[in-house]
C-alpha positions as CSV (number, residue, x, y, z in Angstrom):
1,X,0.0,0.0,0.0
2,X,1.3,3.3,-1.2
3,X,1.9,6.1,2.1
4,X,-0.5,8.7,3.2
5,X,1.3,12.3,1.5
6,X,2.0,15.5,3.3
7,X,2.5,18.7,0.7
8,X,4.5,21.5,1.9
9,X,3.8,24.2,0.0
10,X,3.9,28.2,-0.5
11,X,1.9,29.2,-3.6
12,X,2.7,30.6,-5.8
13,X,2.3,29.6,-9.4
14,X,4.9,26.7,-9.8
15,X,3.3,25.2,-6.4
16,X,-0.1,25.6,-7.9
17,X,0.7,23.4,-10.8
18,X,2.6,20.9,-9.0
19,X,-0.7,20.6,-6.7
20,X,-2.9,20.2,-10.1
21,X,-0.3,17.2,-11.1
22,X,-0.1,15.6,-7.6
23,X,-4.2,15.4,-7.6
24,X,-4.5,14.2,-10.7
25,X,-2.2,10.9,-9.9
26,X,-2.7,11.0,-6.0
27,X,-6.4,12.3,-5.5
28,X,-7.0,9.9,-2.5
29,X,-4.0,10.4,-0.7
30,X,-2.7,13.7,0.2
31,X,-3.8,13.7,4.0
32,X,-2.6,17.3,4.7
33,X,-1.3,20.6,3.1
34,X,0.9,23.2,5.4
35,X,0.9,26.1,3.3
36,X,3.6,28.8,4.7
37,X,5.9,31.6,4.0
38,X,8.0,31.3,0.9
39,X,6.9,32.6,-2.6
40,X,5.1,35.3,-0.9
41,X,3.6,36.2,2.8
42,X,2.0,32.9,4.5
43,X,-1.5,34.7,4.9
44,X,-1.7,34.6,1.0
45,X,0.0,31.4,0.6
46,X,-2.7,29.8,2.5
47,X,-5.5,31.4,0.2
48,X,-3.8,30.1,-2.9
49,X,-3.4,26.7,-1.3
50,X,-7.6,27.2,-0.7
51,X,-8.3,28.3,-3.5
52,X,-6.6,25.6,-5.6
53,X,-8.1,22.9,-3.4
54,X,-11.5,24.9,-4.6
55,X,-11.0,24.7,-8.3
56,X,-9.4,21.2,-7.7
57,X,-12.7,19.8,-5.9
58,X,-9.8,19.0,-3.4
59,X,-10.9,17.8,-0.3
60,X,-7.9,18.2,2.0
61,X,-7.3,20.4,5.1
62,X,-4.8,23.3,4.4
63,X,-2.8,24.1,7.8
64,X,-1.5,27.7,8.4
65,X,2.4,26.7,9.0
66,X,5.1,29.0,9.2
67,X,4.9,32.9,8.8
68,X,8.8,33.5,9.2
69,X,12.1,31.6,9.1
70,X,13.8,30.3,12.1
71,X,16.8,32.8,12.7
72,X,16.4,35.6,10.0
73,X,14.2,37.4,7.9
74,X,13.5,37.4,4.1
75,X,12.7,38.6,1.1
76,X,9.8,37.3,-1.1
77,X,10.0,36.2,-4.6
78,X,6.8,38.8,-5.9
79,X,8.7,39.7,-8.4
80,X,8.3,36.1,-10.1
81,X,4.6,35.6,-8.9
82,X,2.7,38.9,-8.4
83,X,1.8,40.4,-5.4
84,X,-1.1,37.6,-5.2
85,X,1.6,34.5,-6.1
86,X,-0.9,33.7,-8.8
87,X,0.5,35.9,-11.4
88,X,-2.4,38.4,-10.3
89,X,-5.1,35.7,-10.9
90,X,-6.0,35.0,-7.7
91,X,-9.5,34.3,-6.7
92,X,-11.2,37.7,-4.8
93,X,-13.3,35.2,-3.1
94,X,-12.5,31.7,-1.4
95,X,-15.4,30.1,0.5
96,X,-13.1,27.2,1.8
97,X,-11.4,27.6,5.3
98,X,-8.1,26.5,6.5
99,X,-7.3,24.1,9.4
100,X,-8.2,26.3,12.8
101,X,-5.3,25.8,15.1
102,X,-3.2,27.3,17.7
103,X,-0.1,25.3,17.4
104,X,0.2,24.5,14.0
105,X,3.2,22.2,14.9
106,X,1.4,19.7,17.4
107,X,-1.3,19.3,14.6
108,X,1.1,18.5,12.1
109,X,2.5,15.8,14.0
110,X,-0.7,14.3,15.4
111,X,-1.2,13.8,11.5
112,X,1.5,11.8,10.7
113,X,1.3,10.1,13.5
114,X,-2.3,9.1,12.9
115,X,-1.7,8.4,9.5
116,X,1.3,5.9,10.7
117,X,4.2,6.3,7.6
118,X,3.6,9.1,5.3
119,X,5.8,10.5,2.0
120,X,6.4,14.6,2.9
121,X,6.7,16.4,0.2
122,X,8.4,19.9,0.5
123,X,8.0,22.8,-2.2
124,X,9.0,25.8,-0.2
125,X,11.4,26.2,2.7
126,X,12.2,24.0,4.9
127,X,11.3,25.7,7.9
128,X,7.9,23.2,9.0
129,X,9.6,20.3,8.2
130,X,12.7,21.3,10.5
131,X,10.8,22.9,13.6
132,X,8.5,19.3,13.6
133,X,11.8,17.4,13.8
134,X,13.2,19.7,16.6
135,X,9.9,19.4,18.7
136,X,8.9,15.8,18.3
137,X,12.1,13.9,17.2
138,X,10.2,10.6,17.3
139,X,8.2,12.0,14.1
140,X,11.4,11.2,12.1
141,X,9.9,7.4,12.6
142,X,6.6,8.1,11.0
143,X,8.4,10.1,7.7
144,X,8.9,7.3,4.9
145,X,10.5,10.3,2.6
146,X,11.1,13.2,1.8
147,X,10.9,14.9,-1.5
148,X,12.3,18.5,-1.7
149,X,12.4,20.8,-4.2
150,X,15.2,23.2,-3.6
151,X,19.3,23.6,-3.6
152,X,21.7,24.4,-6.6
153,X,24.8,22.3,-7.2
154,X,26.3,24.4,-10.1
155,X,23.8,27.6,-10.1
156,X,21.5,29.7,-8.1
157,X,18.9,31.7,-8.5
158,X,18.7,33.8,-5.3
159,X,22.5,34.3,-5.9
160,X,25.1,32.7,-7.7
161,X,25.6,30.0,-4.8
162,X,22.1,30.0,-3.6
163,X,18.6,28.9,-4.6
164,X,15.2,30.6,-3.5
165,X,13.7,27.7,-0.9
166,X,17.0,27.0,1.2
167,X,17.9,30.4,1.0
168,X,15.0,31.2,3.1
169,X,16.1,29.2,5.5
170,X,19.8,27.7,5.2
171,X,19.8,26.9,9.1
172,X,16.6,24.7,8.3
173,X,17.1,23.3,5.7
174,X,21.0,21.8,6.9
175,X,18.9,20.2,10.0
176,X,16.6,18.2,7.8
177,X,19.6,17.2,5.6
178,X,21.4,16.3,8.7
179,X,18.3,14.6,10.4
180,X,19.3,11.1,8.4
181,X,15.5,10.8,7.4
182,X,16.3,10.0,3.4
183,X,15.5,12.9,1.2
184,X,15.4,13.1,-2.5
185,X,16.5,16.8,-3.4
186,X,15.4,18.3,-6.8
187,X,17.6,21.4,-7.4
188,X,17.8,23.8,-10.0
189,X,20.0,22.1,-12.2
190,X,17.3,19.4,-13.0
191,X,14.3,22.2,-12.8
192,X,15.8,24.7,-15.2
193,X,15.0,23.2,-18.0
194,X,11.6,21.9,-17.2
195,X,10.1,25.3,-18.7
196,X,7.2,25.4,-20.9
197,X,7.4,27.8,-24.3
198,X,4.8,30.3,-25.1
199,X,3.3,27.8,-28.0
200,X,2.5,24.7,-25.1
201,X,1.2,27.7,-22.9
202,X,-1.4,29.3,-26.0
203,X,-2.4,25.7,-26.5
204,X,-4.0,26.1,-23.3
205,X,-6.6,28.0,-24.9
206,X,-7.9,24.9,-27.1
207,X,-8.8,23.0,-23.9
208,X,-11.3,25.1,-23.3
209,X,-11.9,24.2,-19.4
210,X,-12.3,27.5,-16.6
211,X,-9.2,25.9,-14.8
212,X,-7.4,25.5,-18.5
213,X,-7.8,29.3,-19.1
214,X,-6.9,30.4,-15.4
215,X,-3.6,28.2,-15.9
216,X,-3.3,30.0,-19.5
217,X,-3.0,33.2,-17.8
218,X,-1.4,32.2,-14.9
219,X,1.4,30.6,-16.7
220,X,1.8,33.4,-19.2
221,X,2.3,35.9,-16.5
222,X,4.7,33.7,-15.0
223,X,6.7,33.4,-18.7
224,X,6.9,36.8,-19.0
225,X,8.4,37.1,-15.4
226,X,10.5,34.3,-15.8
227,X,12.3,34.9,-19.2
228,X,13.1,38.7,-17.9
229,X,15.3,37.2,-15.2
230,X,16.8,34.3,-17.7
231,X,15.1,31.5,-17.5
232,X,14.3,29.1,-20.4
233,X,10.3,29.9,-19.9
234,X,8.1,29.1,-17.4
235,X,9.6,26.9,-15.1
236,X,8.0,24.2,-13.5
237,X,10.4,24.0,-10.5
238,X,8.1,22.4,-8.1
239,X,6.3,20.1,-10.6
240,X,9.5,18.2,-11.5
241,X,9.9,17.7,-7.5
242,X,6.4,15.7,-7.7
243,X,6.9,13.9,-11.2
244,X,10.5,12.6,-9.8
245,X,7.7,11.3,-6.6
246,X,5.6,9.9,-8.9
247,X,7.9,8.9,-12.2
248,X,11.3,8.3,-10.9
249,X,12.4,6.6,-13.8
250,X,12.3,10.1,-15.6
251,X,15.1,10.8,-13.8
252,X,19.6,10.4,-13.8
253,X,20.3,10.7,-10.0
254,X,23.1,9.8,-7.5
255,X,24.0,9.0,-4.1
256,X,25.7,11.3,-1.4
257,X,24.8,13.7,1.5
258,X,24.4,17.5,0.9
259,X,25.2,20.4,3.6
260,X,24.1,23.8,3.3
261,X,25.9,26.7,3.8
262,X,25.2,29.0,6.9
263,X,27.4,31.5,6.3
264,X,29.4,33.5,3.9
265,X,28.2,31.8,0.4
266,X,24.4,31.4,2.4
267,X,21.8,28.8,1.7
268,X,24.5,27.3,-0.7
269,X,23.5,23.2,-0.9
270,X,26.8,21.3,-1.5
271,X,27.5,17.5,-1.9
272,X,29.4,16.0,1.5
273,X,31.2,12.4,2.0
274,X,29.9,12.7,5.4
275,X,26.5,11.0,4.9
276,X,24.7,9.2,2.3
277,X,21.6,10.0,3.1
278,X,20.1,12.1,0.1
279,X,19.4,11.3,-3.1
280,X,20.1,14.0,-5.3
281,X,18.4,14.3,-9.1
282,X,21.1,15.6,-11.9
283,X,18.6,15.4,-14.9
284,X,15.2,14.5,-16.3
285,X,13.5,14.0,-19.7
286,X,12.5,17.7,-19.6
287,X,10.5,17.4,-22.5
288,X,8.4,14.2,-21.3
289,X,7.9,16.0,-18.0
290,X,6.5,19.1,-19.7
291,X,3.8,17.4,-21.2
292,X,3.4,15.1,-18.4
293,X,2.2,18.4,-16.8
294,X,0.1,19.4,-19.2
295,X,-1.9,16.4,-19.6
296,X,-2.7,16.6,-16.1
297,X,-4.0,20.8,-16.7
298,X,-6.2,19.4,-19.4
299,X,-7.4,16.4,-17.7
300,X,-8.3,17.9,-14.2
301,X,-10.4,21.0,-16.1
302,X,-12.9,18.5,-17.5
């Protein structure tokens, strides 16, 4: 039997896609979303996370999880997903609510640990992830996986060491790395080139499905964005993390550890002898993934 998931998200428009993919192959399994600071303030991370649940007919809690990162502040990444993290498409109106809780922590782990094993799957910082294995270390037993999206081997998009999730929160994201829980990290050398071009994006249109035509415009906005600061087109960052869940034989990886710079070169993710506890992807069949993603846009609007 496959394991119960957790998503950790922070939508924005990359996290709303890889939500549309992960429903369309998992729909009875995703237990919990924690939606929380990354892409842009946590209050409107959690809205997108509704709201996509709502369009989704997704029936899963979304849990308010972390507003701020453990030791520092930081800067949003607006300037990629609008002010709304939708590309300015966000709904005015959600009727859905989130989970009510004062300790978004002790929920989290009263999850897991009623769902007994569960995959977590991480596509923000790793801030929830890390301040759950701090508080309740015996949660590390009940955490099959984990699948993160995040880290740079060669490149950076935050700077030229660092990449936009462990940036957040290097301090984090080094604890889960050294937890020993085995992680499968998706960096940006993998995710670059899983971008789609304005022609898959117009062919959007043809579909002719509400959540088709949101995505159209969605994912236009976030070409434009994304092209002005390099990128190959719109990149599907946190999509490839869930495909290399789903399809792993889509995928070159290898075997090593991975440490995260605290200090001068900051949130820096860089391969160690020390452990072997990560699995880190090099490639994928960029183009297969692509439309791998796009089936799923044009299947879940019908």
């Amino acid at each position: 039997m496959k394991n119960p998931i957790i998503l950790d998200t922070d939508p924005g428009i990359d996290d709303a896609v890889a939500m549309i993919v992960l429903h369309h192959f998992c729909k009875e399994r995703v237990r919990l979303i924690v939606a929380g600071y990354g892409n842009i303030k946590a209050e409107q991370t959690v809205k997108n996370a509704l709201m996509m649940c709502e369009l989704l007919d997704m029936d899963v809690p979304v849990l308010p999880g972390a507003v701020v990162p453990q030791m520092r502040g930081y800067e949003d990444a607006a300037h990629i997903h609008g002010a709304d993290g939708l590309g300015g498409m966000a709904l005015g109106t959600v009727t859905k609510k989130p989970l009510a809780s004062d300790d978004f922590l002790k929920t989290l782990y009263e999850t897991i640990k009623e769902a007994g094993t569960v995959d977590y799957i991480t596509l923000g910082p790793l801030t929830n992830l890390a301040l759950l294995l701090k508080r309740y270390p015996d949660v590390a037993s009940h955490i099959a996986r984990v699948v993160t999206m995040g880290g740079g081997i060669a490149c950076g998009n935050v700077t030229p060491h660092a990449e936009f999730n462990i940036h957040c929160d290097a301090e984090s994201a080094d604890q889960v790395f050294a937890s020993g829980l085995p992680v499968a990290l998706v960096p940006l050398d993998t995710t670059n080139h899983v971008a789609f071009s304005m022609e898959q994006i117009n062919a959007l249109a043809d579909v002719n499905t509400p959540l088709a035509s949101l995505m159209q415009k969605i994912l236009t906005a976030n070409y434009e964005n994304c092209t002005r600061y390099g990128e190959e087109g719109s990149t599907m960052h946190d999509s490839t993390a869930v495909l290399y869940y789903l399809f792993p034989e889509y995928f070159e990886t290898i075997q090593c550890g991975i440490t995260v710079d605290c200090g001068e070169r900051y949130g820096k993710t860089q391969i160690t002898d020390r452990r072997n506890n990560v699995t880190l992807i090099q490639s994928g069949e960029s183009e297969t993934l692509c439309k791998l993603i796009l089936s799923c846009i044009t299947a879940e609007g019908r």
